[in-house]
PAPA-660227 format. One record per residue: residue in three letters; x, y, z of N, C-alpha, C in turn. Coordinates in pm, whole numbers, always signed. Each point is the difference from the previous one (the first is absolute). Layout:
% residues N
+-----+--------+--------+--------+--------+--------+--------+--------+--------+--------+
: res :    n_X :    n_Y :    n_Z :   ca_X :   ca_Y :   ca_Z :    c_X :    c_Y :    c_Z :
+-----+--------+--------+--------+--------+--------+--------+--------+--------+--------+
: ala :      X :      Y :      Z :      X :      Y :      Z :      X :      Y :      Z :
...
+-----+--------+--------+--------+--------+--------+--------+--------+--------+--------+
END
This chain:
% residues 85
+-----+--------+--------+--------+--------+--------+--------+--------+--------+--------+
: res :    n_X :    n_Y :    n_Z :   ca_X :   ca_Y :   ca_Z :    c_X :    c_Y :    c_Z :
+-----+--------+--------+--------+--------+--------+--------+--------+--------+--------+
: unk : +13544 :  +4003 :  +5440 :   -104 :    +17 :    +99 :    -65 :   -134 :    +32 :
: unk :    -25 :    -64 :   -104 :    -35 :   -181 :    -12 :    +57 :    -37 :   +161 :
: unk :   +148 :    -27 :    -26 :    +80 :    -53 :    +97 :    -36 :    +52 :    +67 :
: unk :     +3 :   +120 :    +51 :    -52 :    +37 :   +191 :   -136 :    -34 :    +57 :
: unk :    -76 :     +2 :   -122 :    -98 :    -17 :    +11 :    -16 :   -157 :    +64 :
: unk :    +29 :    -77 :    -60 :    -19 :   -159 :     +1 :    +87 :    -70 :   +133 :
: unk :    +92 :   +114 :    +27 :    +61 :    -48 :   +138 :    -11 :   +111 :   +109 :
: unk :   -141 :     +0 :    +50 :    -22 :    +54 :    +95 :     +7 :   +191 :     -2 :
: unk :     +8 :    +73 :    -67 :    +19 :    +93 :     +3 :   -129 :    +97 :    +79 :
: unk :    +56 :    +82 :   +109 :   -107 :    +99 :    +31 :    +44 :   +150 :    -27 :
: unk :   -163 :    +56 :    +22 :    +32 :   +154 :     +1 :    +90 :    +86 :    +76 :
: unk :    +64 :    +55 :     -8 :   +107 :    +53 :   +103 :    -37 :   +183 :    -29 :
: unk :    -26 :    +76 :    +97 :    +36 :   +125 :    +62 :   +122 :    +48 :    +35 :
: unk :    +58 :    +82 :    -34 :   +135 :    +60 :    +35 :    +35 :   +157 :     +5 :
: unk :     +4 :    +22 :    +82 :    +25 :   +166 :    +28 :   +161 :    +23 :    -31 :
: unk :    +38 :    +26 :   -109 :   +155 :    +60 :    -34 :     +6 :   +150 :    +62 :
: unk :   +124 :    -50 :    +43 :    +51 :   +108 :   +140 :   +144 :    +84 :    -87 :
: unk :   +103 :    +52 :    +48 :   +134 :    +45 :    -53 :    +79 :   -110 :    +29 :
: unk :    -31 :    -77 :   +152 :    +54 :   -124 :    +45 :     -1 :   -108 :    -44 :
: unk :   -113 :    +10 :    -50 :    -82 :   -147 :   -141 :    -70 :    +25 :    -91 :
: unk :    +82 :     +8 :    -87 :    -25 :    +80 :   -135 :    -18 :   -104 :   -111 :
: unk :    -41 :     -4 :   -123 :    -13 :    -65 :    -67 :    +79 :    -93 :    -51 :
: unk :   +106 :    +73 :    +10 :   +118 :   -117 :    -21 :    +75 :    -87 :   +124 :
: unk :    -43 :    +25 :    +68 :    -12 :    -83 :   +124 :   -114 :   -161 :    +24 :
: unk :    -90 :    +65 :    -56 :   -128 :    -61 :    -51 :    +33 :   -116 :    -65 :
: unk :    +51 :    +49 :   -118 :    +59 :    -71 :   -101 :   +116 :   -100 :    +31 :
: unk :    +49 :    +60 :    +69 :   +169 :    -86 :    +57 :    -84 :   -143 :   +105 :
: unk :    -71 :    +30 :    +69 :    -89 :    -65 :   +121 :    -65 :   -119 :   -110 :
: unk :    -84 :    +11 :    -89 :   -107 :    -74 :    -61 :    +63 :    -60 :   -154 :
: unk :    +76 :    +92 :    -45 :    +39 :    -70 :   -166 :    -53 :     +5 :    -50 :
: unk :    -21 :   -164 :    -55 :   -134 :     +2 :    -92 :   -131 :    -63 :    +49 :
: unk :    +23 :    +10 :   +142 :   -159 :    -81 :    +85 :    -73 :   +141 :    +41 :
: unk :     -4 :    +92 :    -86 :    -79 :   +128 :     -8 :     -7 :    +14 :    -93 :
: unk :   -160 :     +1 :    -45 :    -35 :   +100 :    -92 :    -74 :   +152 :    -15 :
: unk :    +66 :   +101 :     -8 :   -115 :   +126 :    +66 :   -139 :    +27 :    -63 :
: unk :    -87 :    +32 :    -22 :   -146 :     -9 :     -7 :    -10 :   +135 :    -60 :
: unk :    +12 :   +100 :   +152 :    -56 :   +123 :    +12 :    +66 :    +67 :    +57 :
: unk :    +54 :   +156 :    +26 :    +35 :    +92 :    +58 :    -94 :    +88 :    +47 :
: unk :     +8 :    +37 :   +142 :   -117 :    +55 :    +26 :   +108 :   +171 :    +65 :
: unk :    -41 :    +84 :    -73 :   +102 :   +138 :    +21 :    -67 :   +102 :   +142 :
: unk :    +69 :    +58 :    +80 :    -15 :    +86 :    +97 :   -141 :    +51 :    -42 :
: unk :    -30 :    +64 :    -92 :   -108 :   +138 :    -19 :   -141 :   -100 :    -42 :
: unk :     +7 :   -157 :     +4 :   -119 :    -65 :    -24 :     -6 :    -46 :   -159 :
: unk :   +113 :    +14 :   -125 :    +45 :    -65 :    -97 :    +24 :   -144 :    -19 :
: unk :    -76 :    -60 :    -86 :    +66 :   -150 :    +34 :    +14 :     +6 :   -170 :
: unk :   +119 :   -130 :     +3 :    +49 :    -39 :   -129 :    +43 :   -151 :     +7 :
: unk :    -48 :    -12 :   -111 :     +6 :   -154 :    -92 :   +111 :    -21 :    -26 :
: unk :    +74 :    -93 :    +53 :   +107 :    -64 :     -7 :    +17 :    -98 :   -101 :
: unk :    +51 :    +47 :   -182 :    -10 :   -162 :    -80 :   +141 :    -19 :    -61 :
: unk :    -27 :   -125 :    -43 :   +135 :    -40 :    -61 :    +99 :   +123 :    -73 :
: unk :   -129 :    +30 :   -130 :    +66 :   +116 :   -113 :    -11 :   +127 :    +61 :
: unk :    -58 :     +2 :   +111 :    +15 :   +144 :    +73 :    +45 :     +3 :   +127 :
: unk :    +66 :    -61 :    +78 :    +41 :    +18 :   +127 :    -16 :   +158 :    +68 :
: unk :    +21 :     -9 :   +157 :    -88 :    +92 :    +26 :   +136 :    +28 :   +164 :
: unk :    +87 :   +100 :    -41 :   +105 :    +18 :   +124 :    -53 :    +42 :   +133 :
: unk :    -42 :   -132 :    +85 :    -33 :   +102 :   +148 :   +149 :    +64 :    +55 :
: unk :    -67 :    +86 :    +94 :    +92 :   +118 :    +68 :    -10 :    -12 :   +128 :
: unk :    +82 :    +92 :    +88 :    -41 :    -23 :   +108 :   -105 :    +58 :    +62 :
: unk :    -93 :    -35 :    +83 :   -143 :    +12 :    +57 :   -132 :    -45 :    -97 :
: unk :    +45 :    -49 :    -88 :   -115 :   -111 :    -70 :    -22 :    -99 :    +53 :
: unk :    -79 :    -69 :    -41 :   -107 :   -114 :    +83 :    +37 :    -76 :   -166 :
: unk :   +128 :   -111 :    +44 :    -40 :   -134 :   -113 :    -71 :    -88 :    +65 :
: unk :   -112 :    -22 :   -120 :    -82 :   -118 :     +4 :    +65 :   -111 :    -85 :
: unk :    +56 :   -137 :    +49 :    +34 :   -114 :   -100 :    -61 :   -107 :    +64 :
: unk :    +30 :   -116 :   -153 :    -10 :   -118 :    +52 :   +118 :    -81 :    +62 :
: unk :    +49 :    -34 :   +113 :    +79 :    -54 :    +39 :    -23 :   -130 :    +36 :
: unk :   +135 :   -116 :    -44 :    -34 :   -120 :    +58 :    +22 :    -41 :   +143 :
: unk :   -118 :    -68 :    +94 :    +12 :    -27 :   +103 :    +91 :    -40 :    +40 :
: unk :    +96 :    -40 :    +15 :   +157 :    -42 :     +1 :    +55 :    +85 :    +79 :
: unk :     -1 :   +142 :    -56 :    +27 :    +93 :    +44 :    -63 :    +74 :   +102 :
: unk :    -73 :    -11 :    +41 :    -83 :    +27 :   +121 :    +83 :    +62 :    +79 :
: unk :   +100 :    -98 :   +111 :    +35 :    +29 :    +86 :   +105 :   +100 :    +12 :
: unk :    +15 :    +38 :   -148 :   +134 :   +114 :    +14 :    -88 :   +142 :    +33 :
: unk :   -144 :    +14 :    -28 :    -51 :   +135 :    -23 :    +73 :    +73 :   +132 :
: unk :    -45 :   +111 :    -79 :    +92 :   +109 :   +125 :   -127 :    +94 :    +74 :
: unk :    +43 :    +93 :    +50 :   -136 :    +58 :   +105 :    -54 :    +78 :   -130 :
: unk :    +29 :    +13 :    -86 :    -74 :   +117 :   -151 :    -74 :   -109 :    -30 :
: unk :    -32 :   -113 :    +11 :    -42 :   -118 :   -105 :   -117 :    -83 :    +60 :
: unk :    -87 :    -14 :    -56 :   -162 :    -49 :    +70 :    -25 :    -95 :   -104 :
: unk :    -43 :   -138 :     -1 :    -45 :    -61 :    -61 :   -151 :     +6 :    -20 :
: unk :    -74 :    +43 :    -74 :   -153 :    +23 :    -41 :   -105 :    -80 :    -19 :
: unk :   +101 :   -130 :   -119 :   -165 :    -87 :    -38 :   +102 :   -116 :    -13 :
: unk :    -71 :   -144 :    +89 :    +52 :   -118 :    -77 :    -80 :    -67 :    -45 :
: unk :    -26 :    -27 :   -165 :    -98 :    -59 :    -35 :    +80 :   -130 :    -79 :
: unk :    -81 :   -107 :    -16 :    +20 :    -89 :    -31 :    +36 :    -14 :   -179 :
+-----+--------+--------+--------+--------+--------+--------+--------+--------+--------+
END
């Protein structure tokens, strides 16, 4: 998390679809994502950690940190939130 952190990393929004699914996600970002939070259909959110990982699905809302780098690939599911220094 260090590393993304220290090179630019922002908050990223992502609406996983059947079309862009988590492992899509994953294929897109590597390791310049880290997920945060899952935010579930019915208003559930979950903590995303190392020793507990947390499988989004499709129609969840991932929240990660992504490195700016990646920016320009986001897709129409994907909103960048906070860039803080």
């Amino acid at each position: 998390m260090q590393r993304v952190m220290t090179e630019g990393a922002k908050v990223k929004k992502t609406k996983l679809t059947k079309e862009f699914d988590y492992q899509a996600f994953q294929a897109q970002y590597n390791e310049n994502a880290i997920p945060l939070f899952v935010l579930r259909p019915k208003g559930v959110v979950q903590v995303s950690a190392i020793n507990d990982p947390v499988l989004p699905l499709p129609n969840d809302v991932l929240i990660s940190f992504v490195l700016d780098s990646h920016r320009e690939k986001e897709t129409p599911n994907e909103r960048m939130e906070y860039s803080g220094a």
